[in-house]
Every structure is written in C-alpha cells, then in structure tokens.
C-alpha positions in Angstrom: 0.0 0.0 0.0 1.2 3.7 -0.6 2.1 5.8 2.5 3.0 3.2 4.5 6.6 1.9 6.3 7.6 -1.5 6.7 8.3 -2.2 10.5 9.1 -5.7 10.2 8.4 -9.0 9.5 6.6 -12.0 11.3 6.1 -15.5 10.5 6.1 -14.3 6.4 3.5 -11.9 7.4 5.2 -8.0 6.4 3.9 -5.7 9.2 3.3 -2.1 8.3 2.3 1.1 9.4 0.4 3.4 7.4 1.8 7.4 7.6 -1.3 8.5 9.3 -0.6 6.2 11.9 2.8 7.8 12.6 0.8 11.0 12.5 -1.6 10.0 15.3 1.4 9.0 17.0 2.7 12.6 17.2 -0.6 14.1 17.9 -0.9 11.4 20.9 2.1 12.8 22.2 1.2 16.6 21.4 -2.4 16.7 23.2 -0.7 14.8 26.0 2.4 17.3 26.1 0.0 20.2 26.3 -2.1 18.6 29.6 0.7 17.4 31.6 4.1 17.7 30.4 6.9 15.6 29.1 6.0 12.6 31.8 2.1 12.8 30.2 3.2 12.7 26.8 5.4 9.7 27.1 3.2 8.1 29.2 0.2 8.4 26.6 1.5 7.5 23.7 3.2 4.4 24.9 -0.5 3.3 26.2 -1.6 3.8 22.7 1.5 1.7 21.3 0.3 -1.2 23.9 -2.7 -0.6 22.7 -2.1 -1.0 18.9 0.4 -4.1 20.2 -2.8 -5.3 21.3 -4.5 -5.1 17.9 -1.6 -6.8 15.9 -2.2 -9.6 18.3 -5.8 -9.9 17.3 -4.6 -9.9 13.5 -2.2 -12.5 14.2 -5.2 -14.3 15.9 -6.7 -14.3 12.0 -3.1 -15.0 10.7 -3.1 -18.0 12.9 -6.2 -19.7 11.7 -6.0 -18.3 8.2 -2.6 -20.6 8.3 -4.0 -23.6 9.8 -6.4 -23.7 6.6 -3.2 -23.3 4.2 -4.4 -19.3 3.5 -1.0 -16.9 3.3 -1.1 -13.3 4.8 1.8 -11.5 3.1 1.0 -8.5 5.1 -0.8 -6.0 7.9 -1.4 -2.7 7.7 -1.7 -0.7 11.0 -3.8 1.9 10.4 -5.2 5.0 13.3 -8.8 3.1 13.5 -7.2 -0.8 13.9 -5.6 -2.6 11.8 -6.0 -5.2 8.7 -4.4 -8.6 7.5 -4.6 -9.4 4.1 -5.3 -12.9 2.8 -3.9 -14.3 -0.2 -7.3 -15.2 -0.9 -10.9 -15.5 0.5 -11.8 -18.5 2.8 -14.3 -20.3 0.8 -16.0 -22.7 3.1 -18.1 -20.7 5.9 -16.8 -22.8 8.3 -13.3 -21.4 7.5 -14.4 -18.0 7.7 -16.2 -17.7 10.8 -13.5 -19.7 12.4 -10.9 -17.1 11.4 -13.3 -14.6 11.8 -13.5 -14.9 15.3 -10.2 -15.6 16.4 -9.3 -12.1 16.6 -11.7 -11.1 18.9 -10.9 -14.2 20.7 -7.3 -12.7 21.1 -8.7 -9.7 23.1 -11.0 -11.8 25.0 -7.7 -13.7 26.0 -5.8 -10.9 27.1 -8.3 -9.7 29.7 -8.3 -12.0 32.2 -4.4 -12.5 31.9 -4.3 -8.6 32.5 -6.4 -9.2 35.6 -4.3 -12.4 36.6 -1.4 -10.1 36.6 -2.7 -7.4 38.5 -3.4 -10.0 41.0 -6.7 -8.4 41.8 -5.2 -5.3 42.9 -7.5 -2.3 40.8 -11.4 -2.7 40.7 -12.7 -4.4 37.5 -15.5 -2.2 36.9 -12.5 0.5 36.2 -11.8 -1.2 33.0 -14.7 0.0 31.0 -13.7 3.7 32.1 -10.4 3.9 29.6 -10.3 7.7 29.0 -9.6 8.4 32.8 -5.9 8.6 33.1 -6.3 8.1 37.2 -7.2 4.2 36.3 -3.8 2.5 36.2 -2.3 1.6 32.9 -3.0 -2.3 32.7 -6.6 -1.6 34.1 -7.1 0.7 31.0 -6.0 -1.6 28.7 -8.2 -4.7 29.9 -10.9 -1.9 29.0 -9.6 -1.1 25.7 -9.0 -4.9 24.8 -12.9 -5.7 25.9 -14.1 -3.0 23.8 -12.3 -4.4 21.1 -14.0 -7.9 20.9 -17.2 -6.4 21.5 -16.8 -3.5 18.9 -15.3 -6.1 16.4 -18.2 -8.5 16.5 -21.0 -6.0 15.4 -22.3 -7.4 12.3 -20.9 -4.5 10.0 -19.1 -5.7 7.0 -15.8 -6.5 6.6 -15.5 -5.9 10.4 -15.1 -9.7 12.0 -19.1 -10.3 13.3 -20.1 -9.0 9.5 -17.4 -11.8 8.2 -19.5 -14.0 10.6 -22.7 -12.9 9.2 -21.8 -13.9 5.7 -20.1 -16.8 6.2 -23.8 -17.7 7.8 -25.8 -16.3 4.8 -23.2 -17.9 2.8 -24.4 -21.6 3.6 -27.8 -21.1 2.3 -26.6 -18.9 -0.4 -24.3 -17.9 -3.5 -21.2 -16.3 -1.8 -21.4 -13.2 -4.3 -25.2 -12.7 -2.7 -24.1 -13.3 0.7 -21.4 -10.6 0.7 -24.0 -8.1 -1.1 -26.3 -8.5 1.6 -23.6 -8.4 4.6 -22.2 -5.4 2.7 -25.7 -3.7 2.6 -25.8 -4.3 6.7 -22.8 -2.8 7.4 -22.9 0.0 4.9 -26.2 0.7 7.1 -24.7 0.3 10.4 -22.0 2.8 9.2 -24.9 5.1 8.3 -26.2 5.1 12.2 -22.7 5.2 13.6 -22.1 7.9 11.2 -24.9 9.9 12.3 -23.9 9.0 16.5 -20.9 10.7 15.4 -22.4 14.0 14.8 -24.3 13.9 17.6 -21.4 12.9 20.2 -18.2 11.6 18.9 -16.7 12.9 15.8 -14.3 9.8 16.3 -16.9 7.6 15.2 -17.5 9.5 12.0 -14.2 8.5 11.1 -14.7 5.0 12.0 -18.0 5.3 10.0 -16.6 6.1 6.9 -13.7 3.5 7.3 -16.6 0.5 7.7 -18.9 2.0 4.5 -16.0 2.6 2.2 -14.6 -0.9 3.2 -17.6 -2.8 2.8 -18.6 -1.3 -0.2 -14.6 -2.4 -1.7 -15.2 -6.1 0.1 -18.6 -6.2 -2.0 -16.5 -5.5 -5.2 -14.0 -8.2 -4.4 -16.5 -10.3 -4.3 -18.2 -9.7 -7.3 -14.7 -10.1 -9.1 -13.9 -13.4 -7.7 -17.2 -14.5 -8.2 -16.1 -13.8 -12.3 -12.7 -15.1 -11.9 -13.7 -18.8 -10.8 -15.5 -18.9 -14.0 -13.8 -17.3 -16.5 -10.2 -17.6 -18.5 -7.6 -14.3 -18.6 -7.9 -15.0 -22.6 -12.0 -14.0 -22.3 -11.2 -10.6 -20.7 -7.7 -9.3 -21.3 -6.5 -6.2 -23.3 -5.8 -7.3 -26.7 -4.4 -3.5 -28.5 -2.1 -2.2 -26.9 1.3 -0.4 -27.8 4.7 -2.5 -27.2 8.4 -0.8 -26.9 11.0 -2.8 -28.6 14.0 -3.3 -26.2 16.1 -1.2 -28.5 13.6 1.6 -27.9 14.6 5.1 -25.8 12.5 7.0 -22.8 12.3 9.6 -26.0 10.0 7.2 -28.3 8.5 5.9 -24.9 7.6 10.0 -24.2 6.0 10.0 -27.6 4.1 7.1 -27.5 2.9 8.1 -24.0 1.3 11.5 -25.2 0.4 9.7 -28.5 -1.8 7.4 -26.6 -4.1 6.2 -23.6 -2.1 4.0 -22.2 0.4 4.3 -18.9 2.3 1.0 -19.3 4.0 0.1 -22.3 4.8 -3.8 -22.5 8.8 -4.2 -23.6 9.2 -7.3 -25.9 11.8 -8.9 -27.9 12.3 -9.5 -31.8 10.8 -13.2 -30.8 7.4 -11.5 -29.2 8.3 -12.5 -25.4 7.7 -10.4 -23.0 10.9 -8.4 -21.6 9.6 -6.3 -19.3 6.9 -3.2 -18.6 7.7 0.2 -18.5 5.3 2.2 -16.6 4.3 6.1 -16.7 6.3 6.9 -13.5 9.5 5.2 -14.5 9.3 7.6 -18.0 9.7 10.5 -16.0 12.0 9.1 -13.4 14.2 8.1 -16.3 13.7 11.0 -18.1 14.5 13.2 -15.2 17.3 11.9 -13.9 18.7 9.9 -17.0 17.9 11.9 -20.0 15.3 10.8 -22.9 18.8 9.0 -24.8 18.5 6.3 -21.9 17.5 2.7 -23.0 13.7 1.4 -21.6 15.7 -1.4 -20.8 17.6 0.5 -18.3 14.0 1.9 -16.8 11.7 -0.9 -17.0 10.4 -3.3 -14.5 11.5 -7.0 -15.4 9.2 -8.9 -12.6 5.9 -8.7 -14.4 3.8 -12.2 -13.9 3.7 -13.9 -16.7 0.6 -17.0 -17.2 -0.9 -18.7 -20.1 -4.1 -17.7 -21.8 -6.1 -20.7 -20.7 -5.6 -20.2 -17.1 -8.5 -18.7 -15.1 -8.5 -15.2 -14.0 -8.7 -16.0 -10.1 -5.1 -17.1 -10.7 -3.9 -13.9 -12.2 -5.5 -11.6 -9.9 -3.4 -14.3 -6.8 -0.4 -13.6 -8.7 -1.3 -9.3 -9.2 -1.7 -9.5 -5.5 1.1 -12.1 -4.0 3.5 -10.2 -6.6 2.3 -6.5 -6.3 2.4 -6.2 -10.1 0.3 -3.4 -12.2 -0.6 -5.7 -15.0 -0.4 -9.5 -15.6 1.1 -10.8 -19.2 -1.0 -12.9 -20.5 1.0 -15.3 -23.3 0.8 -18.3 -25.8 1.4 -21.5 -26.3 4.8 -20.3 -27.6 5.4 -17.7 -25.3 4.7 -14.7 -26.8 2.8 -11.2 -25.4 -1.0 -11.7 -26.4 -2.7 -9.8 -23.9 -2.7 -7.8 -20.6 -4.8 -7.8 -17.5 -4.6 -4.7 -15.1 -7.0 -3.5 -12.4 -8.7 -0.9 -14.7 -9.6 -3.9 -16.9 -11.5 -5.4 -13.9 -12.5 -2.7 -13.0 -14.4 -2.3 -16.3 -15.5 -5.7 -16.2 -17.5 -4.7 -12.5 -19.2 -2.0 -14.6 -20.1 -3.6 -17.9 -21.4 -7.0 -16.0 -23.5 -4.2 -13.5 -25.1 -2.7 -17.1 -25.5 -5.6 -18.5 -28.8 -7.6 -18.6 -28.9 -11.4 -18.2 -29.4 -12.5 -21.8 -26.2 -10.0 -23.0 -24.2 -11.1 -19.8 -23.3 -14.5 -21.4 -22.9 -13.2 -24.9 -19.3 -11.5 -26.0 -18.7 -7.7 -25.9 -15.7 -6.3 -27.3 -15.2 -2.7 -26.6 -11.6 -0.7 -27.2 -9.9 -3.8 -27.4 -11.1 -5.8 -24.7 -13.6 -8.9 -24.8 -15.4 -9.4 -22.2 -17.3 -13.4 -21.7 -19.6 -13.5 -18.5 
C-alpha cells in the first residue's frame, strides 16, 4: 500500500504502518504534552503503542487460523482506527471464515483476564470499562480497551469480523457473491447510524463510519470479481491493442508514444514477441528526469511482471497481481509470446459492464476498445 513503512516481519507476514498512523502517533504525544508535560506525553503514547500491540495480536489471531487452513497473509497494515491482515485469498468454506473470523476477537478476550491475573486483583474491575480516565492504572485501561475491542469487532458490520460471521452464515444457504452483497448492505447501514452517533457525540466515530462503508462497499467489489474469476479464463477478458516498446527503444520514443496514446504501461518485448519487461508512466519520467530521454527502456523498465498462459483462469492472475504487487499481468501463448494484458482498470471495467448488462447479453461476447469481455 502507498504511504505506509515496513516495520518488520513476522512469521512471512510483512507488518506495516500506514503514515497516518505515525501522525496520530505525534498528535498522541502533542495533546498529552500540552495537559501534563513531558512525563504525560510519554506516558500516553506508549498506552496507545500497547494498545495497537494489542490489535496486531488480534490480526495474528486471523493469521493463525488463516494458516491452519493453508491461507498466506503476506502482510498487515496498522492503520489510526485498527488494523487489517490481508489474505492471499478469501476463505471459501463458511466454516473457515467464521473460524478465522472470530479468532481475533478471541485474542482480546484472552488478554483480559491475563491482565487481571497479573494485577493480582489489585484495581477494581468495573474501572476497565472507564479507559479515557488517566487516574485508572495503565494495565486496568487496557483490559478496558481490549474488551471494547472484541465487543466492537463483533458487530455485524461488513468487513469488520461479526459481518465476516454474518456472511459466512448467509453464505451456507446462499451464493457467496449474494451473501457478501447483503452483509455489505448491513454494514454500509450500520456505518450510516454510527455515522450519524458521530455527529451527535463523537466525531471519532464518524471517522470509523466512513472507514466500515467505504470498506464494505470495496469487500462487496472483491467479491463480485472473484465471483467472475472462478469462472472465466484471462484469454475472455484481457486487453488485446495495446502499444509495445521494442528493447532497442529510448525513454524519448517511450515519451512519444505516452502522449500519442491512452495508455500508462507500455509492455517491452523482444524480436521473438516474449515479453521483456513493462515500462510504466512513472518510470518515463524518473528516467527521463534523472537519466535523459537517450536512456534505454531497458535501463527503466520493471523485469518482474507475472507472466501465465491464456487458458488459465482469471482467479489465478488476480493471486499472482496480489502475492506479486504487479500493475498488470502478461497474458502469453502457447509459444510464449505477449497476447494480452490484465490490469486492475480492466477489472474494473468488467464490475461495470457485467452491472449494465442484462442477463441474456451477460453471457454473450462484448468487445469494446480492445477488450472482450465473456460473462
């Protein structure tokens, strides 16, 4: 993801921290500077840090499970409102989901009650719930904090870990593409109301709000995609006119073919029509730049770019646009050589024709600016 630092790694799992995180880091420390001095300020923001340590232990809760079913999590993203673990790819089976669904929240319910073992009873319980105070000793605040978490992340809202629940449980009665519209709609609603709480009391929970609608609306789209990609081959919905660079070519004729044309990746091949590498709008400039428009594309371009074959199905390409961080995927021929391209503006455009679409066109072919579309 863009904006964010790489803290470390865990188990194969890259940890991360968005930049607004490291900015509510420094207004932690700020507001508590300004109310009680250096002593505060140091004092708050490590409570937020053990807090947050808290909520990577709840995504390593999902990492956990996700592993036990053979499901890879190359990374999580710590973000100001919680944080997120991405999946190589969906749990399937309902049974999966709800099982790694919960394990988070399970995490926080497990941390409790060790907090309280530790304290050895010494705080009163009923303190927990009051977080915000800063009289209430630190592990007493953060039994508080970790029960609100289990709680808050086991309201039905979509993709938050009860909504997860909730579809995995329309899910066995039906289509999974249905089940996450409908556990989408919920939480998209939910957001509304909290949304609306926010105004009235806590602007905090505006921001939370619009977190939980814009998420469940993007979970919604995922799953409308991978409901296409189990049943469709890259060959049925990949870009099939584009312009190429040839390896001999320079960031000059790459500059002209950029304002000559729509695209923002130019695909590098060889005199045999393999693939060589892509060259994308930001490396033209960089190169130009810093390296003059005489420089070679070879010199510029990126040489990592996925390659699969034209029968495979799309749900493999978008694994290997996701476990690889590509732009585009190269789609290729028996013999090897460049004969399409899938990026995420082509699925994008896929969401959007299959939305317009009626039922009887759906199924029929559509070619429109090169690409051909089968539903």
């Amino acid at each position: 993801m863009r904006w964010s630092l790489k803290i470390g790694t865990v188990v194969g799992t890259a940890v991360r921290v968005h930049i607004t995180f490291v900015v509510l880091l420094v207004w932690i420390w700020l507001a508590h500077y300004q109310i009680g001095g250096t002593q505060a300020a140091w004092y708050g923001l490590t409570f937020v840090l053990a807090v947050f340590g808290c909520v990577l232990l709840h995504e390593f809760g999902h990492i956990a499970v996700a592993h036990h079913f053979g499901i890879k999590t190359p990374e999580i993203m710590l973000l100001p409102i919680g944080g997120v673990a991405t999946l190589e790819r969906l749990p399937r089976e309902p049974r999966q989901e709800i099982l790694i669904a919960v394990a988070g929240p399970l995490v926080n319910l497990a941390i409790t009650p060790l907090i309280i073992a530790v304290l050895g009873g010494a705080g009163r319980l009923d303190q927990a719930f009051e977080p915000q105070d800063p009289r209430i000793g630190f592990l007493v605040r953060l039994a508080g904090i970790n029960t609100f978490l289990m709680l808050f992340n086991l309201i039905p809202a979509f993709p938050m870990d009860g909504g997860r629940v909730l579809r995995a449980m329309l899910a066995v009665w039906l289509p999974w593409a249905r089940a996450t519209q409908i556990a989408a709609a919920i939480g998209q609603g939910i957001a509304l109301v909290l949304g609306l709480f926010g105004l009235l009391y806590n602007p905090w929970l505006i921001v939370i709000a619009i977190f939980v609608y814009l998420a469940a609306t993007s979970e919604e789209q995922d799953a409308q995609i991978q409901d296409i990609a189990d049943h469709v081959c890259v060959s049925d919905v990949m870009i099939t006119e584009f312009e190429t660079l040839s390896r001999s070519a320079s960031i000059e004729e790459a500059v002209d073919r950029l304002l000559a044309t729509t695209q923002s990746d130019f695909p590098v091949v060889g005199s045999d029509g393999r693939l060589a590498g892509l060259l994308t709008r930001n490396s033209i400039i960089t190169a130009l730049k810093e390296q003059g428009p005489k420089t070679p594309v070879t010199q510029a371009m990126r040489s990592d770019i996925p390659e699969i074959g034209y029968r495979t199905l799309l749900n493999e390409g978008l694994r290997r646009m996701r476990e690889e961080s590509a732009p585009v995927i190269a789609v290729v021929d028996d013999a090897g050589s460049l004969s399409g391209l899938i990026n995420y503006e082509t699925i994008g455009e896929i969401l959007m024709v299959r939305s317009a679409a009626s039922d009887d066109f759906r199924f029929g072919h559509l070619r429109h600016s090169g690409l051909k579309y089968r539903f």
